[in-house]
Each structure stands twice: as C-alpha cells, then as structure tokens.
PABAFI-181351 format. One record per residue (C-alpha): residue number from 1; residue in one letter; chain; x, y, z. Coordinates in pm, whole numbers, plus 32768, in hexadecimal, padded with zeros to 4 digits. Example, Ala and Ser with C-alpha at 12.3 -4.5 7.8 and 13.67 -1.06 7.14 Angstrom:
BEGIN
k_r_c_X_Y_Z
1_A_A_84CE_7E3E_830C
2_S_A_8557_7F96_82CA
END
This chain:
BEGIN
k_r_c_X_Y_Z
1_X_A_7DEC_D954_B1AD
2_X_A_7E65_DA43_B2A9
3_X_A_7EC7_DB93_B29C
4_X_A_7F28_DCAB_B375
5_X_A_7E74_DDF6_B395
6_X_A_7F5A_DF02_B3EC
7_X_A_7F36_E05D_B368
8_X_A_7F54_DF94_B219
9_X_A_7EFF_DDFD_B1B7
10_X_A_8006_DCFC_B193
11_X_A_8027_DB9D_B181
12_X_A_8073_DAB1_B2C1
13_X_A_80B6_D94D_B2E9
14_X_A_8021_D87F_B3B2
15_X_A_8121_D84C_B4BC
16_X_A_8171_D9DD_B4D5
17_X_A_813A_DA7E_B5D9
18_X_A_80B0_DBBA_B5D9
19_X_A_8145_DD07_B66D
20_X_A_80BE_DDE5_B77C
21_X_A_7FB6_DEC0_B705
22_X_A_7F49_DDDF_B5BC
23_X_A_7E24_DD47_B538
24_X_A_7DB9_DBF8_B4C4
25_X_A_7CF7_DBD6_B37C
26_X_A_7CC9_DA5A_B359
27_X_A_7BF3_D980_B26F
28_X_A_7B9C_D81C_B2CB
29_X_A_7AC2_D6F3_B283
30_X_A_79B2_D66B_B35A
31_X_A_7A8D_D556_B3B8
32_X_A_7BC5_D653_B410
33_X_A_7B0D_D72D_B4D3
34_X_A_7A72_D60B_B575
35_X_A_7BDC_D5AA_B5EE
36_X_A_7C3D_D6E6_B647
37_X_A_7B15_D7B0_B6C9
38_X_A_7A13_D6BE_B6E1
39_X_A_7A1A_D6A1_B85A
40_X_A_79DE_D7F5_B8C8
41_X_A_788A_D893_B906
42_X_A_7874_D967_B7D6
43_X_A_78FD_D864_B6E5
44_X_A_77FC_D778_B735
45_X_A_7728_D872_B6DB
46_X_A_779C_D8BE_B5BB
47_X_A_77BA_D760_B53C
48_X_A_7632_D737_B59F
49_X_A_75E2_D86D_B4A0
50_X_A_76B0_D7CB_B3A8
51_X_A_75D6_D672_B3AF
52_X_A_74CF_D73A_B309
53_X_A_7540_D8A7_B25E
54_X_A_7401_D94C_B1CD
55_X_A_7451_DAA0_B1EF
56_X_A_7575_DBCB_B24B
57_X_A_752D_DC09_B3D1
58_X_A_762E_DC84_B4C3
59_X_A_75FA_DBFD_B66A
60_X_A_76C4_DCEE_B752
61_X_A_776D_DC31_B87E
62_X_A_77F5_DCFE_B99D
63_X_A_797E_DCF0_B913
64_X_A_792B_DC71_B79C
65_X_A_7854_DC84_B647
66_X_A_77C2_DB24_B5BF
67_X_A_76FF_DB07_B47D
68_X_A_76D7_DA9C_B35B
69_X_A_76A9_DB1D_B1F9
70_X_A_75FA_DAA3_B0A6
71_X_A_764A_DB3A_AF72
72_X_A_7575_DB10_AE37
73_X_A_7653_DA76_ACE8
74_X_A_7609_DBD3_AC12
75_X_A_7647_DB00_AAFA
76_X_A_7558_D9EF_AB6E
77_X_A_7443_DAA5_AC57
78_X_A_7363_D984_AC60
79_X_A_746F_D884_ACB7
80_X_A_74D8_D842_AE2C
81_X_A_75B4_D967_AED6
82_X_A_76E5_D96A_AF53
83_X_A_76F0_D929_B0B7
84_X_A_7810_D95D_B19A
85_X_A_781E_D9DD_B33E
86_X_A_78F9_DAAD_B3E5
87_X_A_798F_DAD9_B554
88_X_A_7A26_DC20_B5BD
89_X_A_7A98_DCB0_B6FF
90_X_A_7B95_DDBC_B750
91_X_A_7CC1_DCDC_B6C7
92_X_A_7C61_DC2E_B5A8
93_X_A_7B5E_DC08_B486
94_X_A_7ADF_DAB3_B42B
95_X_A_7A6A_DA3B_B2EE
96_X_A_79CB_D8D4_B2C7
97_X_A_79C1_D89D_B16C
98_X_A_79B0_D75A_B08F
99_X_A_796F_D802_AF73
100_X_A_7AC0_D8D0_AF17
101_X_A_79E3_DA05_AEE8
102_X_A_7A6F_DAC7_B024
103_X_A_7BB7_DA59_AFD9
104_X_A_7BB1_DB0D_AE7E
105_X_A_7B0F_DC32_AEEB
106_X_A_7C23_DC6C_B026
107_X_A_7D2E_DBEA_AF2E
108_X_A_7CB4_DD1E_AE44
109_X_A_7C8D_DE03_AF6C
110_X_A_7E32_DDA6_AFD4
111_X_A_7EA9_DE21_AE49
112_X_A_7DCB_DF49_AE79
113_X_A_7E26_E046_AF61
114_X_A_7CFF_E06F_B04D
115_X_A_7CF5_E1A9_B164
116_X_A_7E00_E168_B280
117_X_A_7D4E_E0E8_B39E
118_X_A_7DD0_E00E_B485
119_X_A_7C9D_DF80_B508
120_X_A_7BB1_DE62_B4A3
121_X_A_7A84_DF00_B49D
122_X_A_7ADE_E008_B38F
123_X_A_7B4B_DECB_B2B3
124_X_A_79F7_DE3D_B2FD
125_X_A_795B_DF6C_B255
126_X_A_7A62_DF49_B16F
127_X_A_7A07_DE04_B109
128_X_A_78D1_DE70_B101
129_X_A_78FA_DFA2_B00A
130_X_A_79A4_DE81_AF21
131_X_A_7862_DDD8_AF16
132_X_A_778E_DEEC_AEBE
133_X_A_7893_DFAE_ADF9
134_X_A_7825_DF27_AC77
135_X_A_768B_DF24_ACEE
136_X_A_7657_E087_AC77
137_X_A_76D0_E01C_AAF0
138_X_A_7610_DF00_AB2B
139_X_A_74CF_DF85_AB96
140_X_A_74EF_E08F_AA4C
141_X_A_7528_DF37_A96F
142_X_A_73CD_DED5_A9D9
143_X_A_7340_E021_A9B3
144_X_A_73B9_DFF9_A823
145_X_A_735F_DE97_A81F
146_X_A_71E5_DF06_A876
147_X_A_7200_E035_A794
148_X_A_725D_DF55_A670
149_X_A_7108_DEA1_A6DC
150_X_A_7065_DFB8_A6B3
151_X_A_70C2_E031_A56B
152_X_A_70A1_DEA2_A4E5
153_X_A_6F15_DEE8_A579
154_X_A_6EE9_DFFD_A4AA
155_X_A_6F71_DF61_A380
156_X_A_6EDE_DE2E_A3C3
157_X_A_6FF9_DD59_A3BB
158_X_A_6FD4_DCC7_A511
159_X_A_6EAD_DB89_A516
160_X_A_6F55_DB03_A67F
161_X_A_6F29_DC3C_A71E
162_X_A_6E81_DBA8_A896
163_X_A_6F76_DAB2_A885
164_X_A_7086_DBA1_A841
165_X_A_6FEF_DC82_A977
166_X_A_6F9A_DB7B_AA63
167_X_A_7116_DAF6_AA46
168_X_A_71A3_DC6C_AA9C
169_X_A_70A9_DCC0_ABB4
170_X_A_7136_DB86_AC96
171_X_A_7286_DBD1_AC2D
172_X_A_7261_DD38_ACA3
173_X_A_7193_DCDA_ADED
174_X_A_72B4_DBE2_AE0E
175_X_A_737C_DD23_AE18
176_X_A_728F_DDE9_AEF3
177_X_A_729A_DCF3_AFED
178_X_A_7416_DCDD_B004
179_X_A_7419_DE3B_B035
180_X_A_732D_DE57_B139
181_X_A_73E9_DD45_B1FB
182_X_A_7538_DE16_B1EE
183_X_A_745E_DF3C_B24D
184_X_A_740C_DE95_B38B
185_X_A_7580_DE0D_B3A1
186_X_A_75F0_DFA3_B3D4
187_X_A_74C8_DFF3_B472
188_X_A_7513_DED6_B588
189_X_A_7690_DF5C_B581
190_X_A_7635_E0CD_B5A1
191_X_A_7565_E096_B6B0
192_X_A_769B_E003_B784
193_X_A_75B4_DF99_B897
194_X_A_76AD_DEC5_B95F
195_X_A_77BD_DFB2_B90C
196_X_A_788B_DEF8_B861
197_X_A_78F7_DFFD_B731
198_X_A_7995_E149_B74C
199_X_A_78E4_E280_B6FA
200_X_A_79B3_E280_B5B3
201_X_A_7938_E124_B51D
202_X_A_77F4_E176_B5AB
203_X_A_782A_E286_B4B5
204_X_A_78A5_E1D2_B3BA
205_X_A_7775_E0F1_B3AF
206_X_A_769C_E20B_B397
207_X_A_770D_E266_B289
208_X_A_7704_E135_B1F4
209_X_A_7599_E0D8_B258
210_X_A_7524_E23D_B19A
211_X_A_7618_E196_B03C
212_X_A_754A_E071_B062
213_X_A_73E8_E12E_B09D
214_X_A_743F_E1BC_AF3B
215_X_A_7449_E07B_AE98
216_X_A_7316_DFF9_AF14
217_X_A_7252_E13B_AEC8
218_X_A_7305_E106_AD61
219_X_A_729E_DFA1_AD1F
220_X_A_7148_DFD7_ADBD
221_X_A_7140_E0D9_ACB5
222_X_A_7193_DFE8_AB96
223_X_A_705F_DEED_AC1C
224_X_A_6F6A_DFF1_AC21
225_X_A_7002_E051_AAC0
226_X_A_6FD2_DEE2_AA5C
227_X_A_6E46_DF2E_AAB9
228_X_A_6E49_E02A_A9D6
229_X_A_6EB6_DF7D_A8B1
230_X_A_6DE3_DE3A_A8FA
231_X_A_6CCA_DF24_A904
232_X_A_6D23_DFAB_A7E6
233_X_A_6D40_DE64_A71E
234_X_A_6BFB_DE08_A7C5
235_X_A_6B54_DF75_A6FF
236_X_A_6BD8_DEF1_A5CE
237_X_A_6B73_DD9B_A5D3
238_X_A_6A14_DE46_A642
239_X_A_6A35_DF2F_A4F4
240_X_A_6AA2_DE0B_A41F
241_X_A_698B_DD3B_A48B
242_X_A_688D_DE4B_A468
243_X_A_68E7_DE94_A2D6
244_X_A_68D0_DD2F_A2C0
245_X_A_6745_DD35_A34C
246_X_A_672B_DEA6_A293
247_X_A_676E_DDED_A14B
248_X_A_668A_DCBE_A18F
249_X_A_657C_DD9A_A1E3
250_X_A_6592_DE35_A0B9
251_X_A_65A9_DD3A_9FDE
252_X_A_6476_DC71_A090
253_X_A_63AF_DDCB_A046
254_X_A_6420_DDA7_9EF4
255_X_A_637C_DC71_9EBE
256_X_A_626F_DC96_9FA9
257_X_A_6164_DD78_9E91
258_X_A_6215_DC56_9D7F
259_X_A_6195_DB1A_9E55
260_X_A_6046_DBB5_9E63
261_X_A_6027_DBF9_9D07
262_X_A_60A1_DA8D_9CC9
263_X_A_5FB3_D9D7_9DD6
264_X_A_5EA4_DAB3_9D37
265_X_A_5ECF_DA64_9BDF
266_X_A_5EFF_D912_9C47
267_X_A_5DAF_D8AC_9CC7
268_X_A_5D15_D887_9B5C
269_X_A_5BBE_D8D3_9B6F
270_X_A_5AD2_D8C1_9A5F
271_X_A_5A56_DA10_9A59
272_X_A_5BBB_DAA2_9A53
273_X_A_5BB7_DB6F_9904
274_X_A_5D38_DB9E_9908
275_X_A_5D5A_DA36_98D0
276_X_A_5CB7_DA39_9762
277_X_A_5D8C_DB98_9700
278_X_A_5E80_DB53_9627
279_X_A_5F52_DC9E_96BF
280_X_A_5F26_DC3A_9842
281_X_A_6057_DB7F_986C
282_X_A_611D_DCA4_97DD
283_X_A_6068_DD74_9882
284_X_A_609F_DCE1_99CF
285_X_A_620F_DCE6_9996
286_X_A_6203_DE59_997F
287_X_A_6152_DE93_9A83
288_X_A_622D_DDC3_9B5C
289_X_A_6367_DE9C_9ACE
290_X_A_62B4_DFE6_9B48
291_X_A_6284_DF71_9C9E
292_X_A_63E4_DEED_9CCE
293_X_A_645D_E046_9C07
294_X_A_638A_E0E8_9D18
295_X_A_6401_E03F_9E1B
296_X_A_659F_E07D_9DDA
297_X_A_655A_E1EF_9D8D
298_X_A_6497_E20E_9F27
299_X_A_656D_E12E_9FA6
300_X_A_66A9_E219_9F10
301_X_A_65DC_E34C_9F87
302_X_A_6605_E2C1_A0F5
303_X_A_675F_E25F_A0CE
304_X_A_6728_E100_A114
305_X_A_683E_E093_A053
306_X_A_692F_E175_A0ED
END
C-alpha cells in the first residue's frame, strides 16, 4: 500500500510517480522491503531489528529514523504483541508490517482528516497519537474492573481474588513497560543528537513523550492500586480466619471445666460418696448447665461472639 502525503493523504499505485515536493507513506512485507530496500545501509539494519522485535526503540542515522515498535493486543495483554519496523528519512515513511495492523490504522488515519502537514515526521506522531488515542478509556475500564473487585471483597463474592490480581498486575506492567519504551522512543527523537529532525518535530515529540509519561504514571497508579486491594483481601482473609480460631477457642473453653468434671467423675473410687447418692447424677447435670450458662453470659460480656 502506498500513499502520498501532501498537505492531505491519498492513495498511489505502485507505478506512480510522485510529484515534486510529496511524500511517500509505504507499507511492505519483509520480503518487499527486502527487494526494494534491503541493500542499503539502513535497511539492513532495519531488517536485523526485525529478526528479533522485543520492544518500541527508535536508532537515529545521520539522514534517517530506523526502529521498530511492539504493541501489546489490549484485548489479549498476555498474548504476543504486535510487532512491525519502520524506516523514515526526509522523503518517505516506511512501515514493515506482516500483520495488517499499520495498514488499518493509516487506512483509518486517510478517512479521517488529520492536521495538514506535509511532512513525514508529523504523520509519524500521527500514527503515533492513533495508537495511544483509545488508552485513556482503556486505562479507566481497568480502573472499574478493579473497583468492581473491590466491592465483590467487601461483599464477599470474590473466592479467586490473587488470581484475579495476579492476572491484572502483568497485564498492567505489560502496559507500563510499553509505555516506558515509547517514552524513550520521544525522548531519543527530542534529543535530535545527529540532527536529523527539525525544531518543530523535535517539538512535536516532546509533546508526545510528556502524553505518554501520563499513561505510565496512570497505570503505575492502577498496580499500586492492585496492592491495595490484595492487601485488603489479605486483612480479610486474616479477619475471617481469626473468628474462625475466636470461635474454636471458645468452644474448647467451653468444654474444657466439662472434660474435667467428666475425667473426674470418671476415675471411680471407692470412697467417692457421690457415687452411692441417688441425686448426684442430676446433680452433676446442673452443675454442668451453670458453668456453660456462665460461660455464654462472660463470653457475651466480652463480645466474643461479635
């Protein structure tokens, strides 16, 4: 897919030419670039990065931008990113993409009118501004989904609660870390050290790095939040377990004054008068009712069955 970048987008075929003054947006596949670009200095480069994409990283060359970028699946965090590289110099933007992600995303960006620049690195912060645009409403979907955890907790409708937690801190540091990287991508961009850029993207960048600083304060945020709630389900597993020992404990003390009257009585000596007494047994029973009586009516003084 080709397209030319002149004050506005529009589709070009692959035998056009382009006009004096316009950009090239192109996206290829590792084999088409190979054909076409593979050759040069940068594309081998770029082809090298593209072996083995871990992360969003941008390498400044004295007359072009190569990198690469991997984007978490928001709807699968856990799952393998998208991975795709880019090449850009003062002519034309690259995109080297097997996936038909960036070729949705810049066939989005062409029906929607975008700011007028002529240039490819305003696109490339275009493109990037596409990526990031829904994060905000996604970031506040995880904020409810953990607030919803939090009111199950208190009403004790939620029995996989680490599980739960454990499953949205990695998804969220999967998001911290993506951030980070396209933190250092405008950082490395805005710093312009072989002078590559204009003063304007340089600009432009800036701005974006400070977008993306937002987002990472935001879902660094949400993981200490998930802290809070684990810790939180961790004070009321504590509570839970200690009315559990509360109420053993009271029901051992219970018994305790009842299995000493019992081994007592049970040694059957001899000389034990209460053994001939017609009354003893009933006797025994009553006095076996006071203690537990007296027992229940402390034990409610002290609130131990609160």
């Amino acid at each position: 897919m080709r397209y030319r970048l002149n004050k506005k987008m529009s589709g070009l075929g692959e035998k056009e030419i382009l006009a004096p003054g316009d950009c090239l947006i192109e996206i290829l596949t590792v084999e088409s670039y190979k054909r076409k670009y593979g050759d040069s200095s940068p594309g081998r480069l770029l082809l090298r990065s593209l072996e083995h994409v871990h992360f969003c990283k941008a390498e400044l060359q004295k007359d072009c931008v190569v990198g690469t970028f991997s984007v978490p699946q928001k709807e699968k965090l856990l799952e393998k990113p998208i991975s795709f590289g880019y090449y850009m110099d003062r002519e034309k933007l690259l995109f080297v993409d097997e996936s038909g992600f960036v070729a949705h995303i810049v066939k989005e960006m062409e029906e929607i009118r975008f700011q007028e620049q002529s240039y490819v690195a305003h696109f490339l912060f275009e493109f990037m501004e596409r990526l990031l645009e829904d994060d905000v409403r996604f970031l506040q979907a995880y904020e409810l989904r953990m607030t919803d955890l939090e009111d199950g907790l208190f009403r004790r409708e939620i029995k996989d609660c680490p599980a739960r937690m454990l499953t949205v801190r990695r998804e969220l540091l999967r998001m911290n870390t993506y951030y980070d990287q396209l933190a250092d991508f405008c950082e490395m961009l805005e710093e312009n050290y072989t002078g590559f850029l204009g003063e304007e993207d340089c600009r432009l960048f800036r701005v974006m790095a400070k977008r993306i600083e937002r987002l990472a304060d935001n879902t660094r945020n949400l993981r200490e939040y998930t802290l809070q709630i684990r810790e939180m389900y961790q004070a009321r597993t504590a509570e839970r377990q200690n009315k559990i020992m509360q109420f053993l404990t009271v029901v051992t003390t219970i018994f305790m004054p009842l299995t000493l009257i019992t081994g007592w009585y049970g040694m059957n000596f001899v000389n034990m008068p209460e053994l001939y007494y017609k009354g003893s047994y009933f006797i025994i029973i009553g006095v076996v009712l006071l203690i537990v009586i007296i027992e229940i009516l402390y034990f409610k003084h002290k609130n131990w069955f609160d």
